[in-house]
C-alpha positions in Angstrom: 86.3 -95.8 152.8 89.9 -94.4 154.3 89.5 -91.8 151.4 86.1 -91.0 151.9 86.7 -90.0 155.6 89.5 -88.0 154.4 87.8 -86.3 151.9 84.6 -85.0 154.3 87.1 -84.4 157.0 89.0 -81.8 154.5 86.2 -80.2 153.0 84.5 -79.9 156.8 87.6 -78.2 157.9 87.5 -76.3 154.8 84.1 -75.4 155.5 84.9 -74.5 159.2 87.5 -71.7 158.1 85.1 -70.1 155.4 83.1 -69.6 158.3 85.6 -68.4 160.5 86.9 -66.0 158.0 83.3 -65.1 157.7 82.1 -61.6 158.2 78.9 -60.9 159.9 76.7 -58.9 158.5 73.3 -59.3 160.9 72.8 -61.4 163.6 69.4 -60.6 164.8 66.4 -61.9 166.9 63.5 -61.8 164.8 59.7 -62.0 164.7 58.3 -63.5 161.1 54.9 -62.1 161.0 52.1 -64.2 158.7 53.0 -62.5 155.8 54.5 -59.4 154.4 52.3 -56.9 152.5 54.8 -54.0 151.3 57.7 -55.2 150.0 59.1 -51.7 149.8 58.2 -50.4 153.1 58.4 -46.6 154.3 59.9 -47.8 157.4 60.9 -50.9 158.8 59.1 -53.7 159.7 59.2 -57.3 160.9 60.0 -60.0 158.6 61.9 -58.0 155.7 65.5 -57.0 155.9 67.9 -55.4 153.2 71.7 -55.6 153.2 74.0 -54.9 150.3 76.6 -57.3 148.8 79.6 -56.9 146.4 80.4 -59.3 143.2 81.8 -62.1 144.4 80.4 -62.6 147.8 79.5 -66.0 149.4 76.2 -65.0 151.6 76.1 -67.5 154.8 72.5 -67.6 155.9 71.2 -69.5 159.0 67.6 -69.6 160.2 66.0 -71.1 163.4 62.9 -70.9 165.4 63.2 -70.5 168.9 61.0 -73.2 169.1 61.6 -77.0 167.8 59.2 -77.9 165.6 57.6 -74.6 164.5 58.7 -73.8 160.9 59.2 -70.5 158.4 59.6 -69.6 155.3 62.6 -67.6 153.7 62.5 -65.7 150.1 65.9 -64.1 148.8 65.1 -61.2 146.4 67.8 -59.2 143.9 65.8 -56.0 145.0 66.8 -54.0 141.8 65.4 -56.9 139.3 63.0 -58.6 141.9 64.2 -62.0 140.4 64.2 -64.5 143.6 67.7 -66.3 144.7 66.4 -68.6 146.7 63.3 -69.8 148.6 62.3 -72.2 151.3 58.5 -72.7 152.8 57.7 -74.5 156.2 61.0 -75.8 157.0 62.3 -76.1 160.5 65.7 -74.0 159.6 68.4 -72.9 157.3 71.8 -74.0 158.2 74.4 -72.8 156.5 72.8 -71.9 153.3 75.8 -70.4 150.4 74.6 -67.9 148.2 77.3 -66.4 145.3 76.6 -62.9 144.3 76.9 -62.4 140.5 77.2 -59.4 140.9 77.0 -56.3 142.9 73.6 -56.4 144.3 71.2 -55.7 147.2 69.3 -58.8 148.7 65.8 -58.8 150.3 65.3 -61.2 152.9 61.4 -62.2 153.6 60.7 -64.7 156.5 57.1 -65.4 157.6 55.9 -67.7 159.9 54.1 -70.9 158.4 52.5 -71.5 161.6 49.4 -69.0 161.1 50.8 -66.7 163.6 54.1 -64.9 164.4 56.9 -66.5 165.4 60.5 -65.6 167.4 63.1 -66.8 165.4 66.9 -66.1 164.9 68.5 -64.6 161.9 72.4 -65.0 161.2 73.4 -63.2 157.8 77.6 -63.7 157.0 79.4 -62.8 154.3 82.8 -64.5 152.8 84.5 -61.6 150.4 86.0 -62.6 146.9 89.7 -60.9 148.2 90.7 -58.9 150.9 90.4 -55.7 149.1 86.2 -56.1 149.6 86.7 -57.0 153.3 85.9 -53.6 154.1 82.5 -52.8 152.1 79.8 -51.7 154.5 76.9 -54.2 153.4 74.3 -51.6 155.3 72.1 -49.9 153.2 70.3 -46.1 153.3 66.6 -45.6 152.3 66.6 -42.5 149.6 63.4 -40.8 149.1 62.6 -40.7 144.5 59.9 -40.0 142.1 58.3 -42.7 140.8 56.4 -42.0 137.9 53.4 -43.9 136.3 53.4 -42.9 132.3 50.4 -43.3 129.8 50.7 -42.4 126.1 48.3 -40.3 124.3 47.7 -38.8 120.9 48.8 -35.4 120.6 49.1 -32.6 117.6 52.6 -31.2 117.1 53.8 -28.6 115.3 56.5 -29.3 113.0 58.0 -27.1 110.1 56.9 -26.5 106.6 58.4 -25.6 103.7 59.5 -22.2 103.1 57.3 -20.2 100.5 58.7 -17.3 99.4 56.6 -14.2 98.6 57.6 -11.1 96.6 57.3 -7.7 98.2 59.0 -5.2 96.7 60.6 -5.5 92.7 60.6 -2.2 91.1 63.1 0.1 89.3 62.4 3.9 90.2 64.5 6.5 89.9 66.6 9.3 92.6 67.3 12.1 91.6 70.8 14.2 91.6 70.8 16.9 94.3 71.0 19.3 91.7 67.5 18.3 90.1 64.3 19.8 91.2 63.1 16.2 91.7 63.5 14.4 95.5 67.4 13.1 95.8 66.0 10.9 98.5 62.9 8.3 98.4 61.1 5.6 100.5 60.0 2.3 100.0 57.9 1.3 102.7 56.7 -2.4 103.1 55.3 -4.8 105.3 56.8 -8.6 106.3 53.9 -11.2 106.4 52.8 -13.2 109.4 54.8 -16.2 109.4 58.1 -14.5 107.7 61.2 -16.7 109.5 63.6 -14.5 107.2 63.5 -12.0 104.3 66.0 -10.8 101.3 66.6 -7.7 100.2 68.8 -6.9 96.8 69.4 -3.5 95.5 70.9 -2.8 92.3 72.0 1.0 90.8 72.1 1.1 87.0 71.6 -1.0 84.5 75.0 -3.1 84.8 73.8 -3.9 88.4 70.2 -5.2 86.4 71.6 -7.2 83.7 74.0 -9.0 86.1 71.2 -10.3 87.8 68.7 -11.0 84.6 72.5 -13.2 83.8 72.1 -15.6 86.4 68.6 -16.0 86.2 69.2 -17.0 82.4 71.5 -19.7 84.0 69.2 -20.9 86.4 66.3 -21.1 83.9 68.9 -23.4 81.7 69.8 -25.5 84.3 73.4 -24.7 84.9 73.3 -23.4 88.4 72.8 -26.0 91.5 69.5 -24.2 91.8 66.0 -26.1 90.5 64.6 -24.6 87.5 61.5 -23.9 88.9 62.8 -21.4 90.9 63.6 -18.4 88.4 64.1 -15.5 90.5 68.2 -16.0 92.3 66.8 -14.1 95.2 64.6 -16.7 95.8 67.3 -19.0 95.5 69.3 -17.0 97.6 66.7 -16.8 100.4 66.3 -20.7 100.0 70.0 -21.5 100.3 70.4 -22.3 97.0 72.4 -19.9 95.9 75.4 -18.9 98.2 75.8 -15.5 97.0 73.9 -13.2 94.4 75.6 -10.5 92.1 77.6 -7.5 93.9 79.4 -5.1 92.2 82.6 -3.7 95.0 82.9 -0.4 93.1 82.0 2.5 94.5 78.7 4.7 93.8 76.7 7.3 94.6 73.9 5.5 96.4 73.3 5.3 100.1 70.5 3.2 101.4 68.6 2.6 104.9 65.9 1.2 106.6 63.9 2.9 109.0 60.4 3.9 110.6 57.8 6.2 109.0 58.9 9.1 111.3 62.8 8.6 110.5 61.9 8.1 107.0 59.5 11.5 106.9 62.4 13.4 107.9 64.8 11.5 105.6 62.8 12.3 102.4 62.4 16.2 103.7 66.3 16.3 104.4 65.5 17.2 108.1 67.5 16.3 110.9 66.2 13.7 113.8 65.9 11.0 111.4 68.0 7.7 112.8 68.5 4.5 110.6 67.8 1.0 111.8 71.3 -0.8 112.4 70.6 -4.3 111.0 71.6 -3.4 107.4 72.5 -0.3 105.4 74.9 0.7 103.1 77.0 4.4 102.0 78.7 4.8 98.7 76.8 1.8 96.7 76.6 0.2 93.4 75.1 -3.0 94.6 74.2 -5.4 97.7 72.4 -8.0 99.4 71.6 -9.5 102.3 69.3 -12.0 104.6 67.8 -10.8 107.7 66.3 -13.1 110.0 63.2 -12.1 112.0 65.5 -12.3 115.1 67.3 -8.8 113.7 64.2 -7.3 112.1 63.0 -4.4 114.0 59.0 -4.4 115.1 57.7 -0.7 114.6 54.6 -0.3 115.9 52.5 0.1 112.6 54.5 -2.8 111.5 56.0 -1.3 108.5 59.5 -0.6 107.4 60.5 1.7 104.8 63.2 1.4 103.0 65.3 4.7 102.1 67.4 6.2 99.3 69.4 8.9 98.8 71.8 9.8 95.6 75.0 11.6 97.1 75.6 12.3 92.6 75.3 16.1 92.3 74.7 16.0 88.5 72.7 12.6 87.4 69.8 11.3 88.0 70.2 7.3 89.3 67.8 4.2 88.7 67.7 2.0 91.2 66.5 -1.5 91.4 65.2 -2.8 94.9 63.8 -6.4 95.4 62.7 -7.8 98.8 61.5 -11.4 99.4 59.8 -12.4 102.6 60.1 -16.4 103.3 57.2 -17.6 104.9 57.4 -20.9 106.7 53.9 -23.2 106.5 52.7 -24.3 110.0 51.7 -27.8 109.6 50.5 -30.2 112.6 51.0 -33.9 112.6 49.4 -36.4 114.8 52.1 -38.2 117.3 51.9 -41.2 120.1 53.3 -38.7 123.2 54.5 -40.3 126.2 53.1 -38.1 129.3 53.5 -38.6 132.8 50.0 -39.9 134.3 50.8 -40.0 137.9 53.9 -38.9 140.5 54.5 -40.8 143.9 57.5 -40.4 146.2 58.7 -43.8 147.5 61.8 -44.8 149.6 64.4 -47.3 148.0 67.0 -48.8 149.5 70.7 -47.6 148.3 73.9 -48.7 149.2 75.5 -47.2 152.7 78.6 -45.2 153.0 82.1 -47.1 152.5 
């Protein structure tokens, strides 16, 4: 019995220096209503009180009516997961209630009256800090206004992208003549880029070396010895798919310069008049062979929508054939059918947040 004595008399003095070390947090006088409809209020209100806590704490709580024998009822909430702490109904007080906080956390504190109509009550909210590095967090909150959004989900058609078709628009050999011959030393090539083009190729080739380099590695594709599928025959195709990385090119120099322009560039071009002015994407002076792919970014938009595509053989003696191919890559537009998440309705609420420390 000695040790019994001993041990309450320890852990109530104990218990008595918690409390002194205690910090207060709220000590209020306090009217519990009947009940509490908004838990989040706009503003404050009686019966609903929000103070923050670090991990760690020990939360002291006492509760008494001013009058004996009326009672209340006191719900602790985590405000963030609404999860409840602790809750009394229709007692006659809370003395000395301990609460550990897990973890950093604002609490709610509801207390109504369980009498059917308000009640005067006092309200003494402590805490004890895990060390004396938290002694000085400010457990006073700040109400922050945010967007709360409601959202639905609803079926929606979205465009996604196709496969790339390519579509041949120019592969012809014609010939330019010296500037010696009777015959134009300068021609166009005019052509228009379909709809949907997302890029385009354009390989030109002077004599028949230039030709038969290019009818070469079509003979490997077509036997399988390139990293290009056999169904695709033509290596600017494969080119203008990625599939090839380059296509032939001879470095030599030649006696072709080509350029792209508009139809009144090109006119003068063709008629050896001055004015004319090349587009500055792609062109080329001195040439045997070249390549390259423009994307529709770089391609110019004249307003007929056509581009020609100009020659002229610098040779003063022979006659030249050149080769010109141009590949336009279309990209299919294809919808599919999706579960969309959309916002279905926007309010602006107040939440508490934690104060200044």
């Amino acid at each position: 019995m000695k040790y019994k004595l001993l041990l309450l008399a320890l852990l109530w003095s104990v218990a008595a220096t918690a409390q002194k070390n205690a910090l207060t947090v709220a000590e209020l006088s306090i009217t519990a209503p009947v009940s509490v409809e908004n838990p989040q209020p706009a503003k404050p209100q009686d019966g609903l009180y929000f103070y923050g806590f670090q991990k760690g704490d020990v939360v002291l709580v006492n509760v008494e009516p001013e009058k004996a024998g009326q009672t209340i009822n006191l719900e602790v909430q985590d405000f963030a997961s609404g999860s409840v702490v602790y809750s009394s109904k229709s007692i006659k007080k809370v003395k000395d209630l301990r609460l550990t906080v897990p973890q950093k956390a604002i609490y709610r504190f509801i207390l109504t009256s369980a009498i059917g109509n308000p009640l005067a009550a006092h309200l003494s909210i402590k805490r004890l800090p895990a060390n004396d590095e938290l002694r000085h967090f400010n457990p006073n909150i700040t109400w922050k206004n945010i967007a709360d959004t409601t959202w639905t989900t609803a079926s929606e058609k979205v465009l996604v992208k196709g496969e790339l078709t390519p579509t041949t628009l120019i592969d012809k050999t014609f010939r330019v003549a010296s500037m010696a011959n009777l015959n134009p030393s300068r021609v166009s090539v005019p052509f228009k880029l379909p709809a949907n083009t997302v890029h385009w190729v354009y390989w030109v080739g002077v004599g028949q070396q230039s030709v038969e380099d290019l009818k070469n590695m079509t003979k490997l594709i077509t036997k399988g010895a390139s990293v290009v599928a056999s169904t695709v025959v033509s290596p600017v195709v494969g080119f203008g798919l990625g599939l090839l990385p380059s296509l032939p090119q001879v470095a030599a120099s030649g006696n072709i310069d080509y350029y792209f322009m508009n139809k009144a560039s090109a006119d003068k071009f063709v008629a050896d008049e001055e004015g004319w002015k090349p587009y500055t994407f792609a062109q080329g002076t001195g040439i045997v062979s070249d390549y390259k792919k423009v994307s529709l970014s770089e391609t110019p938009k004249p307003a007929d929508g056509t581009l020609y595509a100009t020659f002229r053989n610098s040779n003063t003696v022979t006659g030249l054939d050149i080769t010109l191919k141009i590949v336009a890559f279309e990209q299919e537009k294809k919808y599919v059918t999706r579960q969309v998440r959309k916002p279905a309705k926007v309010e602006q609420k107040l939440v508490p947040v934690f104060g200044e420390q």
